[in-house]
BADOKE-583029 format. One line per field, with one value per residue: residue in three letters; x, y, z of N, C-alpha, C in turn; residue number from 1. Coordinates in nm, 3 decimals. Example, Ala and Ser with C-alpha at 12.3 -4.5 7.8 and 13.67 -1.06 7.14 Angstrom:
// BADOKE-583029
tormar: c(ALA, SER)
n.X: c(1.319, 1.285)
n.Y: c(-0.569, -0.225)
n.Z: c(0.780, 0.708)
ca.X: c(1.230, 1.367)
ca.Y: c(-0.450, -0.106)
ca.Z: c(0.780, 0.714)
c.X: c(1.320, 1.290)
c.Y: c(-0.330, 0.003)
c.Z: c(0.780, 0.787)
drentor: c(1, 2)
END
This chain:
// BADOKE-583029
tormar: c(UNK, UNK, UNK, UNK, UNK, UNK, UNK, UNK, UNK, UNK, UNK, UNK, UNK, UNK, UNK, UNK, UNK, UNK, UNK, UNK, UNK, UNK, UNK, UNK, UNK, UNK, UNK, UNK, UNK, UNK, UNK, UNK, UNK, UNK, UNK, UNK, UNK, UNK, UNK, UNK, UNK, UNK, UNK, UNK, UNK, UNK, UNK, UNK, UNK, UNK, UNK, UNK, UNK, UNK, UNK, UNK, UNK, UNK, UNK, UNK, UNK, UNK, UNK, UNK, UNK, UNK, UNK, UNK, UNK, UNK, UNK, UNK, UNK, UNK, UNK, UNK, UNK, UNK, UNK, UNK, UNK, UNK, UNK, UNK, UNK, UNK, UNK, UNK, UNK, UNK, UNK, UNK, UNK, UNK, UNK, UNK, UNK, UNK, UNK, UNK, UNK, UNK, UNK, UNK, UNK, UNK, UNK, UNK, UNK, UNK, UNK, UNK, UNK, UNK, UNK, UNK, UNK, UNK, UNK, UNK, UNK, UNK, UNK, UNK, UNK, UNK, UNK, UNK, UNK, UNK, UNK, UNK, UNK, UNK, UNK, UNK, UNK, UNK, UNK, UNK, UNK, UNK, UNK, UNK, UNK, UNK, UNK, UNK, UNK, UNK, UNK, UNK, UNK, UNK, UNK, UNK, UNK, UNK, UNK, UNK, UNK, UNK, UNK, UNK, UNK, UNK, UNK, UNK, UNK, UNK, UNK, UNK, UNK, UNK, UNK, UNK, UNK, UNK, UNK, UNK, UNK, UNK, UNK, UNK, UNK, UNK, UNK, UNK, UNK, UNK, UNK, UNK, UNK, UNK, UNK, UNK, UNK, UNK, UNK, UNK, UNK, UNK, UNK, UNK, UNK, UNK, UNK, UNK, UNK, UNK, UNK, UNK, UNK, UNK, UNK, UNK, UNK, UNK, UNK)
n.X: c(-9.795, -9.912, -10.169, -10.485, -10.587, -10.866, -10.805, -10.746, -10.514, -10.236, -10.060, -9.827, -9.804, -9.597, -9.470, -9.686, -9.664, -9.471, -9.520, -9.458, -9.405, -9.519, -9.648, -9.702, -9.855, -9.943, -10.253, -10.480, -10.667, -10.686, -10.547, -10.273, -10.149, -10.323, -10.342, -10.116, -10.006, -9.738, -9.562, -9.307, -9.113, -8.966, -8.781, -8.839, -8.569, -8.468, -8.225, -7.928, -7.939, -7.941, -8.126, -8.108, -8.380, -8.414, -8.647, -8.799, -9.018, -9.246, -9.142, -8.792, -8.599, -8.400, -8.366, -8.358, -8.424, -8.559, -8.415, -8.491, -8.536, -8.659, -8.911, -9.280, -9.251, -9.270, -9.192, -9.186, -9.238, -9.292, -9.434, -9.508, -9.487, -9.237, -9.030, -9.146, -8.940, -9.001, -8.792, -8.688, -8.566, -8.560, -8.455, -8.355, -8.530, -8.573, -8.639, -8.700, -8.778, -8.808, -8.698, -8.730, -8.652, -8.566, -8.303, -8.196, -8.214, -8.019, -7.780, -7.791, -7.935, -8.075, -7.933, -7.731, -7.896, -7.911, -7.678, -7.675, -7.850, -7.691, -7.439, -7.562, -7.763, -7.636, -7.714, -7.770, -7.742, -7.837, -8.043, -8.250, -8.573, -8.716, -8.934, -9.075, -9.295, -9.566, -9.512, -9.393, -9.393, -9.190, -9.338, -9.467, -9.257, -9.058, -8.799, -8.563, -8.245, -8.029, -8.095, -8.160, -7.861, -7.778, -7.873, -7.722, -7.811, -7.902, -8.014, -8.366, -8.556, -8.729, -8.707, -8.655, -8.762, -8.803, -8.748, -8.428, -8.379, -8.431, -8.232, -8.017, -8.019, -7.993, -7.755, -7.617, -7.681, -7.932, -8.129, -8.268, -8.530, -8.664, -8.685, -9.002, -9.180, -9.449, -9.510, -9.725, -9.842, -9.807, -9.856, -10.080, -10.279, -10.506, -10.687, -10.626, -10.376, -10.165, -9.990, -9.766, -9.658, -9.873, -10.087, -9.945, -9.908, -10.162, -10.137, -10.146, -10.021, -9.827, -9.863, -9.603, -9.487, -9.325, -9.285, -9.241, -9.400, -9.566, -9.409, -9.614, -9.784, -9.694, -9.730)
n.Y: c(-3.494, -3.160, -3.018, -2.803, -2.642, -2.527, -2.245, -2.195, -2.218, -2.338, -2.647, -2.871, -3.229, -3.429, -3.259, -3.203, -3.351, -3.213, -3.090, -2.845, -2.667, -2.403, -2.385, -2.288, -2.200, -1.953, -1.859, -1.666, -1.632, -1.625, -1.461, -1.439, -1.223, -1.146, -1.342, -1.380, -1.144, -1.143, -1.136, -1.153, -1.020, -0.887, -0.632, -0.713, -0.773, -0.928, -1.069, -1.243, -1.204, -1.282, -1.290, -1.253, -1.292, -1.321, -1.326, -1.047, -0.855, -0.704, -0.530, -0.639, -0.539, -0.534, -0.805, -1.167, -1.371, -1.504, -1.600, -1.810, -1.905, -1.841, -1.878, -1.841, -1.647, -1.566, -1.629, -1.455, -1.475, -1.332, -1.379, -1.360, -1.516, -1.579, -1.836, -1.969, -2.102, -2.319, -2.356, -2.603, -2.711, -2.995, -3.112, -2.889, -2.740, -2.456, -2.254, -2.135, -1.882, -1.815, -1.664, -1.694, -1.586, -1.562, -1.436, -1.476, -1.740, -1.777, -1.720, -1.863, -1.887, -2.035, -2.225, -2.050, -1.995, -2.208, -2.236, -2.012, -2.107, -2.277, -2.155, -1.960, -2.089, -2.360, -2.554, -2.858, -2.985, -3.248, -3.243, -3.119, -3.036, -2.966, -2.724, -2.651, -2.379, -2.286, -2.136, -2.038, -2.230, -2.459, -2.514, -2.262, -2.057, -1.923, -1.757, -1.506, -1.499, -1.389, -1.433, -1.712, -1.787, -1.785, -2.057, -2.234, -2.211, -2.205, -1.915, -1.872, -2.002, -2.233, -2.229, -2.404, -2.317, -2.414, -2.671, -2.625, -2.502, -2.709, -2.936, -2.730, -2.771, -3.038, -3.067, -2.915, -3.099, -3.154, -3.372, -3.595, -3.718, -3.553, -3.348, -3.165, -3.110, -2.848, -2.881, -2.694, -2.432, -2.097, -1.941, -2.111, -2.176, -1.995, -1.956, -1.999, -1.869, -1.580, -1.403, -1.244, -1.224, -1.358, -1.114, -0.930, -0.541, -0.542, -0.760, -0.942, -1.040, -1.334, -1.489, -1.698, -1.880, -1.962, -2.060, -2.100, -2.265, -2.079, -2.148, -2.235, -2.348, -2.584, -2.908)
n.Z: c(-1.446, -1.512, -1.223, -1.205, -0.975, -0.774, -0.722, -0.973, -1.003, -1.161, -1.080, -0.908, -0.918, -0.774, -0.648, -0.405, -0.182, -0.009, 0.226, 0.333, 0.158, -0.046, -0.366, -0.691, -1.004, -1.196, -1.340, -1.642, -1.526, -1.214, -0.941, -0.790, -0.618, -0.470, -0.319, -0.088, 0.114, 0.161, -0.076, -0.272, -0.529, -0.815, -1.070, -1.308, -1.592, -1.799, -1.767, -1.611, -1.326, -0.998, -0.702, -0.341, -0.139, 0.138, 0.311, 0.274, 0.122, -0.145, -0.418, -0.503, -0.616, -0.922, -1.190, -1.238, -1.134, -0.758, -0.447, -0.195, 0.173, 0.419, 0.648, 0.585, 0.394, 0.057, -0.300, -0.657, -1.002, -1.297, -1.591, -1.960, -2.213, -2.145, -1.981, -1.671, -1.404, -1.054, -0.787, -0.577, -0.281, -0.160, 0.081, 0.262, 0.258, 0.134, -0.156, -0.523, -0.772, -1.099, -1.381, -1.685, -1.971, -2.343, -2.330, -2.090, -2.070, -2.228, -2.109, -1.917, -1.673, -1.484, -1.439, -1.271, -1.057, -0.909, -0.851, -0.672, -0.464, -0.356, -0.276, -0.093, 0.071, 0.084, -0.090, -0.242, -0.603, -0.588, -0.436, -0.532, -0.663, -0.955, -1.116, -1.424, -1.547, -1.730, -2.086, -2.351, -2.648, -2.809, -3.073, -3.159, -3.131, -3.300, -3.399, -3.502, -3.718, -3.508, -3.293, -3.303, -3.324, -3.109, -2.987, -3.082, -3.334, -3.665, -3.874, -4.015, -3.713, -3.489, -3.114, -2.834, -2.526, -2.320, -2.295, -2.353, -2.116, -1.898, -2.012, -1.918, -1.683, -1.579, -1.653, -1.426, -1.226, -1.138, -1.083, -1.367, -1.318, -1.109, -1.274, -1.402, -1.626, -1.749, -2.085, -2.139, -2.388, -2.351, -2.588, -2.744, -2.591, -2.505, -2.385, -2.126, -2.086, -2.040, -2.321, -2.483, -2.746, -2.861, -2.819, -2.760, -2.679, -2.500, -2.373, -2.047, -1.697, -1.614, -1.279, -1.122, -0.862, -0.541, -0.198, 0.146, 0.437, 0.732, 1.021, 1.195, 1.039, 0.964, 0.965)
ca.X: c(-9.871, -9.956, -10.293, -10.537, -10.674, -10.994, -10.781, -10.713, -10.340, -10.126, -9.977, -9.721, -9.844, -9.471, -9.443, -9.708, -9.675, -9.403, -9.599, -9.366, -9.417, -9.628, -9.636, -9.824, -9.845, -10.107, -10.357, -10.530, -10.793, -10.609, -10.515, -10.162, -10.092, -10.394, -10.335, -10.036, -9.955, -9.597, -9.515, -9.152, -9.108, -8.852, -8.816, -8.740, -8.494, -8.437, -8.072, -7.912, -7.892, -8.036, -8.151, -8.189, -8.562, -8.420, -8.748, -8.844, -9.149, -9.264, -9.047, -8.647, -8.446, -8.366, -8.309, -8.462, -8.487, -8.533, -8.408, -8.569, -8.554, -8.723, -9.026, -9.389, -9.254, -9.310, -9.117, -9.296, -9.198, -9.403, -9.446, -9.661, -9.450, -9.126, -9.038, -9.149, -8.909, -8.974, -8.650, -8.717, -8.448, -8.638, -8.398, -8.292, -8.659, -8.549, -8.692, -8.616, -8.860, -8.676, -8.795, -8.644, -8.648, -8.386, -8.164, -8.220, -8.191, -7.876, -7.714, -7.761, -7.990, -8.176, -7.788, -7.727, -7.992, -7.884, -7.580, -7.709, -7.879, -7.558, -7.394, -7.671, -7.831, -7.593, -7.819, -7.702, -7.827, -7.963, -8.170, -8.332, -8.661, -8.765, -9.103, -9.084, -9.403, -9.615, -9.435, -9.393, -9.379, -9.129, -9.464, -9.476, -9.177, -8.978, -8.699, -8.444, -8.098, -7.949, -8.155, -8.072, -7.741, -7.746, -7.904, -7.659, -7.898, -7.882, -8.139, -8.503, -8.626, -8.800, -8.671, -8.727, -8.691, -8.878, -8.612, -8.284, -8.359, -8.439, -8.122, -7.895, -8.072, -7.950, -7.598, -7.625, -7.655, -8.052, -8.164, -8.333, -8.643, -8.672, -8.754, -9.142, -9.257, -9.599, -9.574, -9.814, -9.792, -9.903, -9.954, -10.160, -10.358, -10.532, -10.805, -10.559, -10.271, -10.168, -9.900, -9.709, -9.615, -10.005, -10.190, -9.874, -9.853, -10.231, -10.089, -10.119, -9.886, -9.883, -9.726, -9.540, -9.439, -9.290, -9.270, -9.220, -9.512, -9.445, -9.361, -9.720, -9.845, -9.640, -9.760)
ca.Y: c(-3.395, -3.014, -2.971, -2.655, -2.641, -2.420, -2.094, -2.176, -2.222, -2.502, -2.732, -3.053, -3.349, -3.447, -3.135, -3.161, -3.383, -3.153, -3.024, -2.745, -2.578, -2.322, -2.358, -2.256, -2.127, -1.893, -1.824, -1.544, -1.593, -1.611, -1.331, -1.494, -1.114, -1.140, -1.462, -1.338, -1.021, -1.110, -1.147, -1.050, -0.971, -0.803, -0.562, -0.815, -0.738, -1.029, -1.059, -1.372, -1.209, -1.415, -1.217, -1.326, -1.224, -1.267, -1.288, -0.904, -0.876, -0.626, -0.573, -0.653, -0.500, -0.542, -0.906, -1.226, -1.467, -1.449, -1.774, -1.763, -2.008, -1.823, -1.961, -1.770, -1.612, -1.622, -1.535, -1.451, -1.389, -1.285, -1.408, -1.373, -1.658, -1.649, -1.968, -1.957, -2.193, -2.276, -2.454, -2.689, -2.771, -3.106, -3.119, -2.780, -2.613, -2.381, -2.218, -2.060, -1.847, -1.779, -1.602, -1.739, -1.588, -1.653, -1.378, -1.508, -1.903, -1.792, -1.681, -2.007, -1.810, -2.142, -2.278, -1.968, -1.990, -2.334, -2.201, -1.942, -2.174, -2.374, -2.115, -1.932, -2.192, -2.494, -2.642, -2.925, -3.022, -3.378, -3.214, -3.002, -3.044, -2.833, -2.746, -2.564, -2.374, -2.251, -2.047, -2.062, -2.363, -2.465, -2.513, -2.151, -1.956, -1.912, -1.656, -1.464, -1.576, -1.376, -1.514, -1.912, -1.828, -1.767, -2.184, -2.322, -2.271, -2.106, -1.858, -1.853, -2.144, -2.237, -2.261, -2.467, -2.255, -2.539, -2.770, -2.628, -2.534, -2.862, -2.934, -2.699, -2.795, -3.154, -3.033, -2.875, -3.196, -3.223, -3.514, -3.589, -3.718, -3.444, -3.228, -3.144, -2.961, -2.907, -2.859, -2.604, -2.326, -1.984, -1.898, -2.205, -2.171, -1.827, -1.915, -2.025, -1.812, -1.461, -1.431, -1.096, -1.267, -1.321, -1.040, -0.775, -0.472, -0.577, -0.919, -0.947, -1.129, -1.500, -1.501, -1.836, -1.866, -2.067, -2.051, -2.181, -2.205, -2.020, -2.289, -2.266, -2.406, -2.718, -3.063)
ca.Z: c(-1.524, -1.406, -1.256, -1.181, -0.873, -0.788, -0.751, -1.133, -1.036, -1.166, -0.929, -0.932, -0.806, -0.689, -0.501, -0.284, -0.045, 0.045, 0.342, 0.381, 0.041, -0.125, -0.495, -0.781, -1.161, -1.237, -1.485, -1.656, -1.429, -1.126, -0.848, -0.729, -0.570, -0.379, -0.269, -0.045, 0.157, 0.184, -0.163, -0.335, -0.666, -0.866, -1.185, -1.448, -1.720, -1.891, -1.730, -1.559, -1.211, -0.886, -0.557, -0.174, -0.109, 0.240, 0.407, 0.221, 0.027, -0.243, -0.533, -0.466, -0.700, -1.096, -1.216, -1.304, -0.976, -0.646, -0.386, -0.014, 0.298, 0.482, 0.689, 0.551, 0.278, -0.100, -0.436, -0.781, -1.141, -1.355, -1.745, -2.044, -2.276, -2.088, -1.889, -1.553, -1.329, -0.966, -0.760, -0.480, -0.205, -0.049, 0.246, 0.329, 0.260, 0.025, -0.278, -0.608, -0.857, -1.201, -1.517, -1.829, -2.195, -2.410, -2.308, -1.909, -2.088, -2.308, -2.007, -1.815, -1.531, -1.384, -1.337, -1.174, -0.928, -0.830, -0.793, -0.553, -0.380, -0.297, -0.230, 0.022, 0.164, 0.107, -0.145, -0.328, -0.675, -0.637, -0.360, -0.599, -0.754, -1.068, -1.188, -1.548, -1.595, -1.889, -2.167, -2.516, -2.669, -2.941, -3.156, -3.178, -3.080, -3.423, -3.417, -3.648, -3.735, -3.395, -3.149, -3.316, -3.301, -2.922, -2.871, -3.186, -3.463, -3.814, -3.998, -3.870, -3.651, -3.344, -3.066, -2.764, -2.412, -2.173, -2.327, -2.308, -1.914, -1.909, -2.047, -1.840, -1.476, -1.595, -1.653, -1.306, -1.142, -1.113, -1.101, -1.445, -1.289, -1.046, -1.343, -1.452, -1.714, -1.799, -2.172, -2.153, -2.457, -2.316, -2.702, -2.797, -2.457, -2.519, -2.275, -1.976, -2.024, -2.108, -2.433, -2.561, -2.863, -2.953, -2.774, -2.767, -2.494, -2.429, -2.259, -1.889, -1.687, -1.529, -1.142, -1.034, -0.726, -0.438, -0.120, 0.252, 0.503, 0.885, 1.086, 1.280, 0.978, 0.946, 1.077)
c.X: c(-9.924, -10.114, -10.359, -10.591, -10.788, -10.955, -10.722, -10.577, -10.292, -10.020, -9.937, -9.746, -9.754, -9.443, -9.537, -9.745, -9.551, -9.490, -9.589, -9.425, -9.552, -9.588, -9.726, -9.783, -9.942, -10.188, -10.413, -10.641, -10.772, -10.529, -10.442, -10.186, -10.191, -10.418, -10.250, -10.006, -9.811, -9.490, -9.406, -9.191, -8.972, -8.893, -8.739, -8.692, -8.434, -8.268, -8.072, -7.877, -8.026, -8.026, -8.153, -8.282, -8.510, -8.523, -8.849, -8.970, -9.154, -9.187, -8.910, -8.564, -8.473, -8.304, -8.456, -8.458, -8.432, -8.541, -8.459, -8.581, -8.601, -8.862, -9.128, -9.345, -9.247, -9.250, -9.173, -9.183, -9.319, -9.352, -9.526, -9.558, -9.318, -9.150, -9.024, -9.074, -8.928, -8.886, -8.714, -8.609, -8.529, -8.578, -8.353, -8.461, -8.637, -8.594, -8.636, -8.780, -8.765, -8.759, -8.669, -8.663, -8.541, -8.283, -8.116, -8.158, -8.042, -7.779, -7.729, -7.827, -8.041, -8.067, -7.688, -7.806, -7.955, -7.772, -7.601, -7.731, -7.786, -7.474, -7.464, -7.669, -7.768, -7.677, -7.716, -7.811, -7.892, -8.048, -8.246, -8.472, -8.689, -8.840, -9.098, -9.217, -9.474, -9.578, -9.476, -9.358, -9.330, -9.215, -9.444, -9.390, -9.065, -8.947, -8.634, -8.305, -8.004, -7.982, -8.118, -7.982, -7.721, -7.750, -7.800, -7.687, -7.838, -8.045, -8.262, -8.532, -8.698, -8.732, -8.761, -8.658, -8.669, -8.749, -8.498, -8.285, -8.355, -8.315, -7.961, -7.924, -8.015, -7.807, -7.577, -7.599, -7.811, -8.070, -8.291, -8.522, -8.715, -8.719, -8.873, -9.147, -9.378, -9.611, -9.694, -9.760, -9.869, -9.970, -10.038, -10.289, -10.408, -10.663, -10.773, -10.505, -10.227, -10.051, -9.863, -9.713, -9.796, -10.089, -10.090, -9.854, -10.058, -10.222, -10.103, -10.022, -9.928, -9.781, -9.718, -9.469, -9.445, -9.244, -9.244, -9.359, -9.483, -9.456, -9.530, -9.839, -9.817, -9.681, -9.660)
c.Y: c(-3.285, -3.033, -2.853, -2.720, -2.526, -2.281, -2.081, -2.156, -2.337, -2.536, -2.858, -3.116, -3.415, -3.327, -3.132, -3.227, -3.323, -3.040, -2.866, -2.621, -2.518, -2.331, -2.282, -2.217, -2.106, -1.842, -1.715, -1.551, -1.635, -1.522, -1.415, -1.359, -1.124, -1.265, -1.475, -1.223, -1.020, -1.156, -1.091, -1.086, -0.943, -0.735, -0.669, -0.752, -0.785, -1.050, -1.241, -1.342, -1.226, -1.317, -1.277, -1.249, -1.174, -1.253, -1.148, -0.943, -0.758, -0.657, -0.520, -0.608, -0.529, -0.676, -0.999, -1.385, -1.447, -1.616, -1.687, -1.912, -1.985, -1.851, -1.821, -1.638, -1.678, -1.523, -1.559, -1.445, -1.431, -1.311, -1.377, -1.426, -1.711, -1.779, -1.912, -2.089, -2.229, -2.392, -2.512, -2.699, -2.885, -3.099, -3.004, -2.651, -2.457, -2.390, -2.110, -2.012, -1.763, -1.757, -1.633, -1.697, -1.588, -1.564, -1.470, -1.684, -1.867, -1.764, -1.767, -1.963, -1.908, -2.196, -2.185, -1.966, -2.129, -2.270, -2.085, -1.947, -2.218, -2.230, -1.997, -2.004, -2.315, -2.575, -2.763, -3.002, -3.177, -3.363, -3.159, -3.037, -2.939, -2.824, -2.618, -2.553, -2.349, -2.159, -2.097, -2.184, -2.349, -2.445, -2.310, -2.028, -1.977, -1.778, -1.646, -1.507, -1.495, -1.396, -1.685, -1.906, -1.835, -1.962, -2.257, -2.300, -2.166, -2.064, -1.895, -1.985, -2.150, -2.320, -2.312, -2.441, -2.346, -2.624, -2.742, -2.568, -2.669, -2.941, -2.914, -2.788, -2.965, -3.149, -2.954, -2.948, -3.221, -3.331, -3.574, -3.630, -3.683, -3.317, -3.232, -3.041, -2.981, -2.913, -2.771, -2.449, -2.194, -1.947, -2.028, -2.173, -2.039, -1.840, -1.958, -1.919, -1.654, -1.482, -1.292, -1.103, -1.317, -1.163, -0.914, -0.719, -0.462, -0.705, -0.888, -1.039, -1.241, -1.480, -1.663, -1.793, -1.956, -2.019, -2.122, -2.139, -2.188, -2.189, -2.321, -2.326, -2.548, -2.814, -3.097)
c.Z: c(-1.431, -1.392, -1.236, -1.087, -0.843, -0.783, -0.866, -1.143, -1.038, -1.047, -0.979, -0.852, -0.737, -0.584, -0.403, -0.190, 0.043, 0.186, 0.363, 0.287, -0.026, -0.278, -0.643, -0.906, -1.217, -1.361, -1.499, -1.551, -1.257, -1.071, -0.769, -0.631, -0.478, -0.248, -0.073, -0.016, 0.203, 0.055, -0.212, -0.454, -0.744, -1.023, -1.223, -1.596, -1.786, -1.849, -1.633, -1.365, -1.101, -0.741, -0.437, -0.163, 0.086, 0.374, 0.381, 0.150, -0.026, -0.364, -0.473, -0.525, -0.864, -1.102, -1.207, -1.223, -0.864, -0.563, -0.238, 0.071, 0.408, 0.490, 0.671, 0.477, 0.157, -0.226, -0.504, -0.849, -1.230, -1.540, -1.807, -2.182, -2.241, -1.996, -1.751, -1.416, -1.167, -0.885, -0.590, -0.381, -0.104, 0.118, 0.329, 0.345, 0.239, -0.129, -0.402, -0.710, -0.971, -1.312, -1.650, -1.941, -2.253, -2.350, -2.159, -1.964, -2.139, -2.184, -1.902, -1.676, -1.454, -1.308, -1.281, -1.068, -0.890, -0.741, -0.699, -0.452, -0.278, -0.221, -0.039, 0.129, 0.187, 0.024, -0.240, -0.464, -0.667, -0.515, -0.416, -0.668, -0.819, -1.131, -1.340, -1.608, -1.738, -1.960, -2.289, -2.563, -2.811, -3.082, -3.248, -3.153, -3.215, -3.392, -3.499, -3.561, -3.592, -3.300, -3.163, -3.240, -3.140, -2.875, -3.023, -3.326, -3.523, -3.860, -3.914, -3.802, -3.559, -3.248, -2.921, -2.638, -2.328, -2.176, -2.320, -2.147, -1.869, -1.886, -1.932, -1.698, -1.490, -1.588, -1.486, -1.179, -1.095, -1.152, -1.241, -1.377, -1.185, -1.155, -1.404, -1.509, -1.719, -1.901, -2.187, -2.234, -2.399, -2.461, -2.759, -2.739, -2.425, -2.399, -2.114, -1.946, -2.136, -2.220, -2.520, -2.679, -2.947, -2.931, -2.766, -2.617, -2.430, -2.330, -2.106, -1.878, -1.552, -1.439, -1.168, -0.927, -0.650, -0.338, -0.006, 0.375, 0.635, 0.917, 1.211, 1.195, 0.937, 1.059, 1.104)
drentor: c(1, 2, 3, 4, 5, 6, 7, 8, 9, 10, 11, 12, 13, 14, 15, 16, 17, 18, 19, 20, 21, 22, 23, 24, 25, 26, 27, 28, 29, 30, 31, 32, 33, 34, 35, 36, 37, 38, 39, 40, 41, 42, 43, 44, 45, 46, 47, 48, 49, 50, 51, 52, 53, 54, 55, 56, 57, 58, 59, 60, 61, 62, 63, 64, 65, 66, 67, 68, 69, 70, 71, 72, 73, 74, 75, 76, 77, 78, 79, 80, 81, 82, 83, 84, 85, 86, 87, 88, 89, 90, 91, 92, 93, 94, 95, 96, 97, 98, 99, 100, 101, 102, 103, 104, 105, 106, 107, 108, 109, 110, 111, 112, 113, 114, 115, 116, 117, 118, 119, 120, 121, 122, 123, 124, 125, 126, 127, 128, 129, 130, 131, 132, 133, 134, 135, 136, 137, 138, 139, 140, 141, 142, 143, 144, 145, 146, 147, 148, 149, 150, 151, 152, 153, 154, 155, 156, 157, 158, 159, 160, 161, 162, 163, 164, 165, 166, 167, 168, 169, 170, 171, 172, 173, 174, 175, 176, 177, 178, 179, 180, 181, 182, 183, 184, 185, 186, 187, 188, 189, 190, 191, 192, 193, 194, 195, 196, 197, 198, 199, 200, 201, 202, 203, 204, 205, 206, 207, 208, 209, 210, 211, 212, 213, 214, 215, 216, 217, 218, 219)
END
């Protein structure tokens, strides 16, 4: 289960005895950006394409995750009910930050960033751990008949993002119990987390982010 820690950012209790790793998933009342002066980014456009951060910081380009193995840096994406994913590599100390809404999920973008990984860094999926943060929750995310059709469905329904990443990162070759969600609805959760889909183009936006710490910080 996700918890908050005092900078009001969610954290996985499997991830952190990873010594190595910076993680987090932040809240409305939480200053991720300030957290970090070597933060990357990117313009997100709901697309399925995966960046090398490279070691860079600021914002990287157009697309919707960024992978990094480099030592004392950190990748973001930024939500307000998309799925915020962040990718683990236990043995290679490599990371992944991935922004999911349906176009980014219909387009298989989380099993693109594996596959980035692997191909980058050499990552292999049953090294992978995967933390799926707070988004929209099936509860409340009902769409029209051309957004169904994208996950199978017919006519209006609700669909369930957390769950078919879930899903693919399993078809990928993660290791099912390597994957964490928190269940956490950004629109349920109006006093954690920001939400377009309740609050509109007043919404702010929730960082996640993962990282690697320099190497003068590792025991």
């Amino acid at each position: 289960m996700f918890y908050k820690d005092s900078r009001q950012v969610y954290r996985v209790p499997e991830l952190d005895s990873m010594g190595w790793l910076i993680h987090g998933f932040g809240t409305r009342h939480s200053d991720v950006p300030a957290l970090f002066d070597n933060l990357a980014t990117l313009r997100q456009a709901h697309s399925a394409t995966c960046i090398a951060a490279g070691g860079r910081s600021g914002v990287l380009g157009s697309g919707d995750a960024l992978i990094e193995n480099t030592p004392g840096a950190v990748v973001a994406v930024r939500t307000a009910d998309c799925i915020p994913i962040l990718l683990v590599d236990e043995r290679l100390r490599a990371v992944a930050a991935v922004h999911a809404g349906w176009r980014g999920t219909a387009g298989h973008i989380v099993q693109g960033a594996v596959e980035s990984m692997r191909q980058r860094f050499g990552t292999s999926p049953a090294d992978v751990h995967a933390a799926i943060g707070p988004g929209i929750g099936p509860c409340c995310y009902e769409v029209g008949p051309e957004v169904a059709a994208q996950f199978g469905a017919q006519g209006r329904t609700h669909i369930d993002l957390a769950g078919a990443n879930q899903r693919q990162l399993a078809e990928t070759g993660v290791t099912p119990g390597r994957i964490y969600a928190s269940n956490l609805c950004t629109m349920c959760r109006g006093e954690d987390f920001h939400s377009f889909r309740r609050d509109g183009e007043a919404a702010g936006r929730l960082f996640s982010f993962a990282g690697i710490r320099p190497a003068l910080q590792l025991s």
